[in-house]
Rosetta silent file (secondary structure, phi, psi, omega in degrees, C-alpha in Angstrom):
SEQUENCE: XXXXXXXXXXXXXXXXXXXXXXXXXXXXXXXXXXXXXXXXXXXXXXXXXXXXXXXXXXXXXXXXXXXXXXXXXXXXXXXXXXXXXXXXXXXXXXXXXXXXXXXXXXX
SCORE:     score description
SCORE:     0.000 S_00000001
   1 L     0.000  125.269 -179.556    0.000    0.000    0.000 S_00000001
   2 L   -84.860  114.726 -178.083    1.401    3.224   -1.033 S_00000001
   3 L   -79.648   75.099  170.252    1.489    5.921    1.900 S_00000001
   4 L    -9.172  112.299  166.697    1.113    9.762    1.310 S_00000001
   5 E  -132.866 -173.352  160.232    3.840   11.230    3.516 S_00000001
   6 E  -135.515  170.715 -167.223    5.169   14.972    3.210 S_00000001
   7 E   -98.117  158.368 -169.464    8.460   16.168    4.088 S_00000001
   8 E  -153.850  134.890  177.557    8.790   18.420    7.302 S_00000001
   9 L   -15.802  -47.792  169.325   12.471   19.541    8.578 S_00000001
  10 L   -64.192  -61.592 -135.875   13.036   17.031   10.958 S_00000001
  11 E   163.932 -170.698  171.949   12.007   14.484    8.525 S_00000001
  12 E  -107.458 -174.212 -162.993    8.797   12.945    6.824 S_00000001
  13 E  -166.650  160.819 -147.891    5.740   12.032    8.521 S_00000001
  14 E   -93.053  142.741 -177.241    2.684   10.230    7.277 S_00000001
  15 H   -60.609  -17.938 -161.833   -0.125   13.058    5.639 S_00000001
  16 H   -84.518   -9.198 -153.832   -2.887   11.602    8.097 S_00000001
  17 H  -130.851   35.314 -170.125   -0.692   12.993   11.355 S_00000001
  18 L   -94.902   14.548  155.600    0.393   15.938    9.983 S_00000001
  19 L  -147.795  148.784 -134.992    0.172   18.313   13.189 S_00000001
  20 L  -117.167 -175.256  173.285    0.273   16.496   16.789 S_00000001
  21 H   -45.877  -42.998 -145.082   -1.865   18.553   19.629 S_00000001
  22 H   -98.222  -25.302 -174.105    0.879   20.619   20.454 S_00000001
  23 H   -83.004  -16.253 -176.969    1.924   21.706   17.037 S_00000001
  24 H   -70.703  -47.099  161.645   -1.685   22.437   16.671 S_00000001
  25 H   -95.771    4.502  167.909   -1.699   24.704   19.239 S_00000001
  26 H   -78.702  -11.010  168.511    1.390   26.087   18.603 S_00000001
  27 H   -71.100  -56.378  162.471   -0.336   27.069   14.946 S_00000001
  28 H   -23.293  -47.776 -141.745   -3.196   28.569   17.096 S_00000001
  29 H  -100.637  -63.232 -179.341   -0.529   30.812   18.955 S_00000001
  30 H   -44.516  -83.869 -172.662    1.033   31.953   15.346 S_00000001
  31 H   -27.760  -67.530  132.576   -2.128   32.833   13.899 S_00000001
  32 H    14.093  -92.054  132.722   -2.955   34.534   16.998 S_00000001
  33 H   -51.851  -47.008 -171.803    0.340   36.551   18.013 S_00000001
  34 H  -122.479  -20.149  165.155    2.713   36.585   14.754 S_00000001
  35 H   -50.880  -38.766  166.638    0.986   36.189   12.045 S_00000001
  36 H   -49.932   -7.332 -176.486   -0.483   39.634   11.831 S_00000001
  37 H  -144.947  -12.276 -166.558    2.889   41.121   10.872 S_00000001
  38 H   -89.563  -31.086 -175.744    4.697   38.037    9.884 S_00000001
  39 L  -141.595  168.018  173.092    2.382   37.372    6.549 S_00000001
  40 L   -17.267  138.940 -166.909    0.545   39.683    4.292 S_00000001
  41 L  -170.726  154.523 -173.333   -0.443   42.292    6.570 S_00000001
  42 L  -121.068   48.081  167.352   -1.777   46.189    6.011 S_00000001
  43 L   -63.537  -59.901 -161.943    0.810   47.304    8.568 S_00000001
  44 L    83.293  121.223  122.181    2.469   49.644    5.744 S_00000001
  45 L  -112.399  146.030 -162.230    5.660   48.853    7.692 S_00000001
  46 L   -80.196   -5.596  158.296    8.945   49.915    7.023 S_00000001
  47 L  -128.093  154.797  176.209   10.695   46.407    6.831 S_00000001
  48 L   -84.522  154.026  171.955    9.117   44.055    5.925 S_00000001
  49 L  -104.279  172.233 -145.252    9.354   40.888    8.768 S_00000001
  50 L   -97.719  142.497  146.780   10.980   37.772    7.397 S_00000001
  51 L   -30.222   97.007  171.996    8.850   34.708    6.593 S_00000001
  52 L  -118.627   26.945  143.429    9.121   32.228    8.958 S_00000001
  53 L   -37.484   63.661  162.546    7.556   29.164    7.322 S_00000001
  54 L   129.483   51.822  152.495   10.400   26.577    7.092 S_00000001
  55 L   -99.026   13.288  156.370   12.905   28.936    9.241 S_00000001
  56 L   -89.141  -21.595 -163.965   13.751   25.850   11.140 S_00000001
  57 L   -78.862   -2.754 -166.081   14.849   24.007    7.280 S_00000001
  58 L   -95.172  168.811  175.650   17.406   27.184    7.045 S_00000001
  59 L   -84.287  -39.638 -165.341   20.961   26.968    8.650 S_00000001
  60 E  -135.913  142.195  177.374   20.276   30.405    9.911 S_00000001
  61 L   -93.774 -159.783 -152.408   17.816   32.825   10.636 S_00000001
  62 L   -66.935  -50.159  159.234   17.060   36.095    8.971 S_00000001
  63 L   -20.070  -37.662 -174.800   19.351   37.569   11.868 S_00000001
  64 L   116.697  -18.369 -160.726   22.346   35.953   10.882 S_00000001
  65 L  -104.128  158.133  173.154   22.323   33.521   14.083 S_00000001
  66 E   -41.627  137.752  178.286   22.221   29.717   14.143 S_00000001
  67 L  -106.061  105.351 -156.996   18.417   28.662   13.693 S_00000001
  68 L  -131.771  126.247  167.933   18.135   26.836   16.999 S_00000001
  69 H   -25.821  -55.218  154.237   15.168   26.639   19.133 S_00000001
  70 H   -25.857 -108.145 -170.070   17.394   28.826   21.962 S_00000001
  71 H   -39.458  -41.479 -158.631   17.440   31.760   19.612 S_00000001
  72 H   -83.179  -11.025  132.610   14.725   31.974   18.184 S_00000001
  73 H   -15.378  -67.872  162.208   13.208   31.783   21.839 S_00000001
  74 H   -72.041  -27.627  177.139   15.189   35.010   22.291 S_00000001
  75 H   -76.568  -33.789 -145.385   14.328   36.735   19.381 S_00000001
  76 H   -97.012  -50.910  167.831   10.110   36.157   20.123 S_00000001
  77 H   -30.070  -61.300 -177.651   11.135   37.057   24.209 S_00000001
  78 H  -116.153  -26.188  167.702   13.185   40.259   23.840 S_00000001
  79 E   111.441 -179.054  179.913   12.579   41.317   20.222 S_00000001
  80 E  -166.288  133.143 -173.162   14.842   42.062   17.736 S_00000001
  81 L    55.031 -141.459 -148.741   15.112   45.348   15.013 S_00000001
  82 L   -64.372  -25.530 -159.249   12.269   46.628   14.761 S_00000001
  83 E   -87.725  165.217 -177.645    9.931   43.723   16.323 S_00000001
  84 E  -106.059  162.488 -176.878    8.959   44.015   20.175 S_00000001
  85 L   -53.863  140.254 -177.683    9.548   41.751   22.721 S_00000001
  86 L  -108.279   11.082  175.575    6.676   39.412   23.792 S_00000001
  87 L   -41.848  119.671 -177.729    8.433   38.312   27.606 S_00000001
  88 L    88.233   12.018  171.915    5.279   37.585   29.619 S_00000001
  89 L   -98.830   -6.934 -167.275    3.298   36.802   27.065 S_00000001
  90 L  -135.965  135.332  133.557    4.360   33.110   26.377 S_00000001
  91 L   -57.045  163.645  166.975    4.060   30.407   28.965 S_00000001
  92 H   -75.123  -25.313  159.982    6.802   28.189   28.536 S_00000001
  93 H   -31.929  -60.693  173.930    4.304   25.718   27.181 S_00000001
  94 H   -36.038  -84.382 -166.011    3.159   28.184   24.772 S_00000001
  95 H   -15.725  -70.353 -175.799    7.028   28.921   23.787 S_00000001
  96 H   -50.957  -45.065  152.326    7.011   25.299   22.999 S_00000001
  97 H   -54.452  -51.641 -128.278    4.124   24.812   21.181 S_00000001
  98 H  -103.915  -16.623  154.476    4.647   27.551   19.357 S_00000001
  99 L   -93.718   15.885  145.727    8.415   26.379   17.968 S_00000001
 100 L   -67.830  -66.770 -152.915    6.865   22.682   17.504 S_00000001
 101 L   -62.843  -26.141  158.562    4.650   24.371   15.146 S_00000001
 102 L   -60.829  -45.802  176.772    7.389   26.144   13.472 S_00000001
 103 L   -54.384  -22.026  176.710    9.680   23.137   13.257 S_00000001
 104 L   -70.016  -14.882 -162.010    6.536   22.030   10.748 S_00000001
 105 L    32.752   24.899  176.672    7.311   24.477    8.339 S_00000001
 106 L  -111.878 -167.928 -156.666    3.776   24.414    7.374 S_00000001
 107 L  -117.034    0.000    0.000    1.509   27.755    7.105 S_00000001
């Protein structure tokens, strides 16, 4: 029997599983909190902010720094350029979900 799978950074995974609870709500979280400036957005802003669909499948992120759970933890915490820090705004659950859901590279 041939099995549908797609590929996701870590590796592939079967199409019927493709976001566990926690990636689910870490999608929840995006949509929610980052998306609004993060994707098409009527900000008018003067940078644009970087995509970060598949910015775990990168070496590095748009910063320049290894793209490691740890950073990009610090970048969403204290901010970085232009964006502002969200510290007290994330549980650490949240945190987690919310780089599970990244690590999916899906939108």
């Amino acid at each position: 029997m041939f099995e549908l799978r797609r590929f996701f950074a870590w590796g592939w995974r079967p199409v019927w599983a493709l976001l566990t609870p926690q990636e689910t709500e870490g999608k929840h979280l995006y949509q929610v909190r980052c998306a609004h400036c993060h994707e098409d957005n009527d900000l008018a802003l003067k940078k644009v902010p970087p995509e970060l669909h598949g910015v775990f499948a990168r070496k590095a992120l748009p910063s320049g720094v290894p793209a490691t759970d740890a950073a990009m933890r610090q970048n969403v915490l204290t901010g970085k350029g232009m964006m502002p820090g969200f510290a007290g705004r994330f549980t650490e659950e949240q945190m987690a979900a919310l780089l599970a859901y990244l690590h999916t590279g899906l939108r």
